[in-house]
N, C-alpha and C positions, 0 to 999 in steps of 0.2 A: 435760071428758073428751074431747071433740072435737079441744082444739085439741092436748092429749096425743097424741092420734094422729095427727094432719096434721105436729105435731112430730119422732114416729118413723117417718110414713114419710120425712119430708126428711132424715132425717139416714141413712136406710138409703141414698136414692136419691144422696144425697152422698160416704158411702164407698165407694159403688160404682161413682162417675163417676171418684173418686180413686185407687182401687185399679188399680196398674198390669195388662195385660195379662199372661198369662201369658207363659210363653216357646216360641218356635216349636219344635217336635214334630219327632221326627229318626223316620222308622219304620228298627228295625235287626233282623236276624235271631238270636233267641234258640233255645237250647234248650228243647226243649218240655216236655221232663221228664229227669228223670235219664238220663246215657246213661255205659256205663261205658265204658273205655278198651278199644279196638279193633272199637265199632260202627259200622257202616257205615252211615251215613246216610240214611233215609228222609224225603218228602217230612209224613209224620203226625210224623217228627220236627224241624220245624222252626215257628217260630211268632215273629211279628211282633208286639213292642211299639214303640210311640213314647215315646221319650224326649226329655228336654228336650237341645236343642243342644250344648250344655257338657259333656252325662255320655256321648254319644255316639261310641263307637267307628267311626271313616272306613272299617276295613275290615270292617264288620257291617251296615253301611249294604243297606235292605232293596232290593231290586229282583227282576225276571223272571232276568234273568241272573245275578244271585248267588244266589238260590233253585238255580237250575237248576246251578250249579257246585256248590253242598254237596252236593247227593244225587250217594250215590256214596261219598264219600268216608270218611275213618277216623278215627274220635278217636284222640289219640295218648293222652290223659291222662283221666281220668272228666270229664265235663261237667257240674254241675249245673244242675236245672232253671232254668231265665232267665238264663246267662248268653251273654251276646253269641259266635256262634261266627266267631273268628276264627282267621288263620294258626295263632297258637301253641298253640291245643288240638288241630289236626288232625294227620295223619299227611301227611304230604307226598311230592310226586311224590320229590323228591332227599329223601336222609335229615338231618332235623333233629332236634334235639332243642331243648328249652326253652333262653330265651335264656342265655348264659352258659357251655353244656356243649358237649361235643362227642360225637357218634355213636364209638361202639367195638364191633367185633364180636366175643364172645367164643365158644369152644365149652368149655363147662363139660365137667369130668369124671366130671359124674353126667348121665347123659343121662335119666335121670326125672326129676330132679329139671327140668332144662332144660325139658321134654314140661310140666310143671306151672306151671309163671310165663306169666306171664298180662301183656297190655300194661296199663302203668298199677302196677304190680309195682313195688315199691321194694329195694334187695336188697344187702347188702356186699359184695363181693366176694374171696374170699381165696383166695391162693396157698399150695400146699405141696409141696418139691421134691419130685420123682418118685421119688429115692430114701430119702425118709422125712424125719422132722424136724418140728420144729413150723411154724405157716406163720403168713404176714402177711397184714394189712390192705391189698388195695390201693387200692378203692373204695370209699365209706360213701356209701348211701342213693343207688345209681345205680337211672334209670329202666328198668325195661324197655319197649323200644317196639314196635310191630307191626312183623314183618317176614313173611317171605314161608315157609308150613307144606309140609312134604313133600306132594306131591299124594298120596302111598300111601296117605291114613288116617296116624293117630296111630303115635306111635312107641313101643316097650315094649321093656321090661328086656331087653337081650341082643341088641338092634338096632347096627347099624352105625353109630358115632356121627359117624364122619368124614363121611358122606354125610349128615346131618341139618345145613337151613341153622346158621346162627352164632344167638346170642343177640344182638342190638341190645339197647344198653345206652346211654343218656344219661348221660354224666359230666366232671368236670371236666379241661380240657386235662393236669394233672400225670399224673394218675388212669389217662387213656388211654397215655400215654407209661410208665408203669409196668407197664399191663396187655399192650402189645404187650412190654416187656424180658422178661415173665414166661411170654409164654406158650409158649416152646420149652420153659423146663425145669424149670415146675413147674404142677404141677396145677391148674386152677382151681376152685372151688366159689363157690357162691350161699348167702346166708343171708336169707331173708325178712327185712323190718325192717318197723317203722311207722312 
């Protein structure tokens, strides 16, 4: 029985002299819990795991100064809890959109509807001339991103719509070039999408 045991402890102490070290620990800044698209960053939103080397995003990498550059700032897109906050979920000083799209300013011709989309928004976009007719697809599944609200308060039915900023919208380069041919002489509207 004895030597049964002096046996399992040598063979624990053995796979454990053989078993590689783990891998070295990257600390990166994560989300600390849900954050939806166009929240502004607080410090109770932000939270430090380490990860292993290899799954480590370079610019989530945790530090004093990278703490202190997130707060403040804006999701451009929902953040889920624990993931690494970098460049491409935030709202940036020059306007971006996710990799592959381009920024388009639109002003829709429902100005409630406009007052209602929210950053993080997914939304088609469609044109229909000003004189009537059916209308087109110009954009499928553009982003809405944060941009910049009338300092008056909220805007309601029967407000000045030319004075309310544009709609920021992430889309693809054809998409934009469609949406500027369209917008002298037809209308545009928004359609929620998932």
């Amino acid at each position: 029985m004895a030597a049964a045991a002096c046996l399992g402890i040598a063979v624990n102490m053995t796979v454990g002299a053989l078993r590689p070290a783990p891998p070295a620990g990257v600390d990166v800044l994560v989300a600390a819990h849900h954050l939806p698209a166009g929240a502004a960053l607080t410090a109770a939103d932000l939270r430090v795991v380490t990860l292993p080397e290899r799954a480590a995003v370079p610019e989530a990498i945790a530090s004093e100064a990278s703490r202190a550059a997130l707060v403040g700032r804006t999701t451009a897109v929902p953040v889920p809890a624990g993931l690494p906050l970098v460049p491409q979920v935030l709202a940036g000083v020059e306007l971006t959109g996710p990799a592959g799209t381009v920024v388009a300013a639109v002003r829709l011709a429902d100005g409630a509807m406009a007052a209602l989309l929210a950053p993080g928004d997914r939304v088609d976009l469609l044109a229909a001339p000003v004189e009537g007719g059916p209308g087109v697809t110009l954009a499928r599944a553009a982003l809405v991103l944060p941009s910049a609200r009338q300092s008056g308060g909220s805007r309601l039915l029967g407000t000045d719509d030319a004075a309310s900023p544009p709609l920021l919208v992430a889309v693809a380069a054809d998409e934009a070039a469609a949406l500027a041919g369209a917008g002298l002489s037809h209308a545009l509207f928004a359609v929620v999408v998932s």
